[in-house]
C-alpha positions in Angstrom: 2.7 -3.1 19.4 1.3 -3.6 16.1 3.2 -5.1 13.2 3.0 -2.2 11.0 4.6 -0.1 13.8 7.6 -2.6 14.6 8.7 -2.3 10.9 8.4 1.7 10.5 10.7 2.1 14.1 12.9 -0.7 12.9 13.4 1.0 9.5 14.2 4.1 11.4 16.9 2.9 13.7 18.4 1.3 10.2 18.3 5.1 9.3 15.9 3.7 5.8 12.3 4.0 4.5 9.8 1.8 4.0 9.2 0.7 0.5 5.3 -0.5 0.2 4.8 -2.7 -2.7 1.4 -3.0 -4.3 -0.2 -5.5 -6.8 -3.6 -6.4 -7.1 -4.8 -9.9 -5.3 -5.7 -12.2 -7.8 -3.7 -11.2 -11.2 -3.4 -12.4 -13.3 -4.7 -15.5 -11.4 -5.0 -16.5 -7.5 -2.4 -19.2 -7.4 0.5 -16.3 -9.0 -0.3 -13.4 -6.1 1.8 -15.5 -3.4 4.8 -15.8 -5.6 4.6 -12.3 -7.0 4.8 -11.4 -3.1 7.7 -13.8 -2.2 9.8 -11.9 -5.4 8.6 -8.7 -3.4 10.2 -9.7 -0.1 13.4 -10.9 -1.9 13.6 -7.6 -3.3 13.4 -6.4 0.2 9.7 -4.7 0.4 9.0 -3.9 3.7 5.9 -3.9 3.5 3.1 -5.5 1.0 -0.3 -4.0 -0.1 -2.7 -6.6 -2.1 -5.4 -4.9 -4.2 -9.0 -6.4 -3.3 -10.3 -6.3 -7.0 -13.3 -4.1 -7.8 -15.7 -3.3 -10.7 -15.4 0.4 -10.1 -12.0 1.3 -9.1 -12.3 5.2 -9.1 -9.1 5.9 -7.5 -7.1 3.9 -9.9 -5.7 4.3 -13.4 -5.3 2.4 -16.4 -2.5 0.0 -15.4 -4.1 -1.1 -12.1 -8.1 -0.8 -13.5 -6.5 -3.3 -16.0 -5.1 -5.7 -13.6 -8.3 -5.6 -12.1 -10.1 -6.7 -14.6 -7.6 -9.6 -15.0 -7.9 -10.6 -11.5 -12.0 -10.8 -11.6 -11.9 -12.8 -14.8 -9.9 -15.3 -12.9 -13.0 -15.4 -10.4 -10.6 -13.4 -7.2 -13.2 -12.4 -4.4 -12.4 -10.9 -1.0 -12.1 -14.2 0.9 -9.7 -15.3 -2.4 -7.3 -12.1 -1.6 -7.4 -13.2 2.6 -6.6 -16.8 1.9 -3.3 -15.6 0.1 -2.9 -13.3 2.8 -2.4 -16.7 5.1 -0.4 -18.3 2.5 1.9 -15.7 2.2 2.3 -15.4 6.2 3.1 -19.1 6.1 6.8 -18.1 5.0 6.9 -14.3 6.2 6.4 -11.7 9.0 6.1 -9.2 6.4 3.4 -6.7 7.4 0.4 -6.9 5.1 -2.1 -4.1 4.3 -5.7 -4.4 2.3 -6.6 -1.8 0.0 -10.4 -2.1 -1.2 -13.1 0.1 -1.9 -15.5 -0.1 0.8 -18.4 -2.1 -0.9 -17.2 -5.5 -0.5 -16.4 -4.5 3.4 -20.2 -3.6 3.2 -21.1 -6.5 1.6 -19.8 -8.7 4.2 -20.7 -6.7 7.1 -18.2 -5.4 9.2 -17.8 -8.1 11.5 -17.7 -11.3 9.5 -15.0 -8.9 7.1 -12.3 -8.0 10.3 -13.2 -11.5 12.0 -12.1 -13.1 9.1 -8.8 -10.7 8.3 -8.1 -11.2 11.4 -7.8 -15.0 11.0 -5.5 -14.5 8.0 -3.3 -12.4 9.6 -4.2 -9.0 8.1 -2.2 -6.0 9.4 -3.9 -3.1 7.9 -6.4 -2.1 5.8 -6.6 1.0 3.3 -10.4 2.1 2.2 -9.7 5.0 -0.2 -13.6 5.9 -0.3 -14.5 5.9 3.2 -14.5 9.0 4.5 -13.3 9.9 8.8 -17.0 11.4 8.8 -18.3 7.8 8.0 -16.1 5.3 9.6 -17.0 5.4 13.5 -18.2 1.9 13.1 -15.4 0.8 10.7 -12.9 1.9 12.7 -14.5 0.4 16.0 -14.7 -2.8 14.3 -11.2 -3.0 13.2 -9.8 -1.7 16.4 -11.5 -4.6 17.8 -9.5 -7.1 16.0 -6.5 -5.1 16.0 -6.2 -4.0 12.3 -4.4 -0.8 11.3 -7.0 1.9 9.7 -5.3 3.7 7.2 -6.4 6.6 6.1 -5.5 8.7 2.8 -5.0 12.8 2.6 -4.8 13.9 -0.7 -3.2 17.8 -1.8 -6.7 19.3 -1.6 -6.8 18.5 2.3 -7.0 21.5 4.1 -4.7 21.8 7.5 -7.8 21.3 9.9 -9.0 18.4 7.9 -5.5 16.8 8.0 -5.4 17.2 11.4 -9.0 15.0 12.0 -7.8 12.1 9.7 -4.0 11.8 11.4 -6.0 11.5 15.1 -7.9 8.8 13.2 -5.4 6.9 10.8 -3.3 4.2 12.9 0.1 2.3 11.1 0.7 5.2 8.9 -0.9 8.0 6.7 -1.1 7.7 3.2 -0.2 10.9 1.8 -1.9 11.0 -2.0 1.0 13.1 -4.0 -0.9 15.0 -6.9 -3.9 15.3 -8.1 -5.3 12.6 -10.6 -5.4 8.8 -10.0 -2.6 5.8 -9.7 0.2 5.7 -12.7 3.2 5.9 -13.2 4.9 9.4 -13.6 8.2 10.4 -14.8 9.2 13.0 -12.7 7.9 14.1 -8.8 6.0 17.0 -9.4 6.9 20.1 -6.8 3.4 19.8 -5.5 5.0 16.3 -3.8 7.2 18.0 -1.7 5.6 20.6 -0.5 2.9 18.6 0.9 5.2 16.4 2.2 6.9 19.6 4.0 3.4 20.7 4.9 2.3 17.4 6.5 5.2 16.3 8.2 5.0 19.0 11.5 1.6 17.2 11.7 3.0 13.5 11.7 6.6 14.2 13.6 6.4 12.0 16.6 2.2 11.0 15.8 2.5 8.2 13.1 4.6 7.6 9.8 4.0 9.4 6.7 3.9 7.2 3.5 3.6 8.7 0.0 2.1 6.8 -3.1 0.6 7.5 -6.4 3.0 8.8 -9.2 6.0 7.1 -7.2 7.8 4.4 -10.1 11.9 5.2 -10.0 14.5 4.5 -7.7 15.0 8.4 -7.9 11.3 8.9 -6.7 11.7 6.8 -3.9 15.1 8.8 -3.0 13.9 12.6 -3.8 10.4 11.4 -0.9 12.7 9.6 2.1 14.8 12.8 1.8 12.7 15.4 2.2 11.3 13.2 5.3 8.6 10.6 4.3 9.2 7.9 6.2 7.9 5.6 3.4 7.2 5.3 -0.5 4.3 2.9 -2.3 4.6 1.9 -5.6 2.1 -0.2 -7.2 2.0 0.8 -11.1 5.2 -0.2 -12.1 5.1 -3.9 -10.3 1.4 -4.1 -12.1 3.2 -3.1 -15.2 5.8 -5.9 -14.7 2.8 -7.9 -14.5 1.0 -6.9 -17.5 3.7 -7.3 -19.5 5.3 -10.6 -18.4 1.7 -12.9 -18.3 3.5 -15.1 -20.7 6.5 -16.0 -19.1 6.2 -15.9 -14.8 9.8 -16.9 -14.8 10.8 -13.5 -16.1 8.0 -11.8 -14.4 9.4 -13.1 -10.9 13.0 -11.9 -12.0 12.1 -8.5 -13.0 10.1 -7.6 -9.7 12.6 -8.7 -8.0 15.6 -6.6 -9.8 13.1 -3.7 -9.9 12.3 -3.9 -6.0 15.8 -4.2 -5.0 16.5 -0.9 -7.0 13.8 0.3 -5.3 14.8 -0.5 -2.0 18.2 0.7 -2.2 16.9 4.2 -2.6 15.6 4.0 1.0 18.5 3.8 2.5 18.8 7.5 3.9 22.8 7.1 4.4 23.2 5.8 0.5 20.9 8.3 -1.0 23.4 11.6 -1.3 
């Protein structure tokens, strides 16, 4: 059993979700990605997703495109965001997933990329423009070295489509809550739930359901686990901490913390009436 999987059925015998926690690998420099992950896990993030910065980050918005600018001017590369995979691991089980856009995969070829993650202890990986239709060899590849593919459906999906990409996604599907691109919102739009109440017959008993983009307040978090996600992602808000704290890392490391364990407590599905 995979790592990804142990954590999603041990969250579910503690009766909580899983909170995933994004930042991008490399901001605001290399050396400050392991420490913004180790505030993370004291927060209690189950689960960590590191950004592989990326010139064109069409899925993302402001907030993240500007931490990814940060994190190339401090010279991040793939192997950079790997090697603080490692060092993270060092101290941690935590499970953690890759997102990137699928040219630096290319540009390493497929088999020196997962050979590689594999080394530095990647669990999963998240390729937001690859589509099912192109990812037979991706997918083979990663399978190979026993990395999670997971795969995004986004509120335009139709029901046959959705089908395909849960037979393909492994450690969980990423279910892409409203239209647009990454940022915080203020309020889950009613477009969240129902797809959430369309998707989940699909998942039930196939693989966990994970909602991100929009997701920033404890009260987000709560209003997804109970009406059956089995996790949440935020990434906006921790960038945001970031953005705003590039000063003083002391505070930064407080306030991710504070704000993940706020987070966090909103999974718990016993706590959340």
């Amino acid at each position: 059993m995979r790592e990804i999987e142990k954590m999603f059925l041990t969250l579910r015998r503690r009766k909580e979700g899983a909170l995933i926690a994004y930042v991008t690998g490399g901001d605001p420099k290399p050396e400050y990605t392991p420490k913004i992950a180790e505030a993370l896990i004291k927060g209690g993030a189950d689960i960590i997703e590191l950004g592989i910065p990326f010139s064109d980050p069409i899925a993302d918005g402001p907030t993240i495109q500007a931490a990814t600018v940060r994190a190339l001017k401090a010279k991040t590369t793939p192997r950079t965001v790997l090697k603080i995979i490692k060092k993270i691991k060092e101290n941690h089980s935590v499970p953690i997933i890759i997102l990137t856009y699928y040219n630096p995969i290319y540009r390493m070829g497929l088999e020196n990329f997962f050979r590689l993650a594999s080394r530095y202890e990647l669990d999963g990986l998240i390729v937001p423009d690859l589509p099912i239709e192109e990812a037979y060899d991706y997918k083979k590849v990663a399978e190979e070295y026993d990395i999670d593919t997971i795969f995004l459906t986004a509120p335009s999906t139709s029901q046959k489509r959705l089908e395909k990409i849960i037979s393909y996604t492994s450690g969980f599907l990423y279910l892409v809550s409203i239209f647009g691109v990454t940022g915080a919102r203020e309020k889950i739009q009613d477009l969240t739930i129902k797809l959430i109440k369309k998707t989940l017959p699909l998942t039930t008993g196939k693989i966990p359901l994970a909602v991100g983009f929009g997701l920033s307040k404890p009260e987000h978090i709560k209003t997804v686990i109970l009406n059956g996600a089995d996790g949440a992602i935020v990434g906006s808000s921790f960038v945001k901490i970031i953005e705003e704290n590039l000063e003083n890392s002391k505070k930064m490391l407080n306030k991710i913390e504070n704000h993940t364990k706020k987070l966090k407590k909103a999974t718990v599905k016993e706590c959340s009436n």
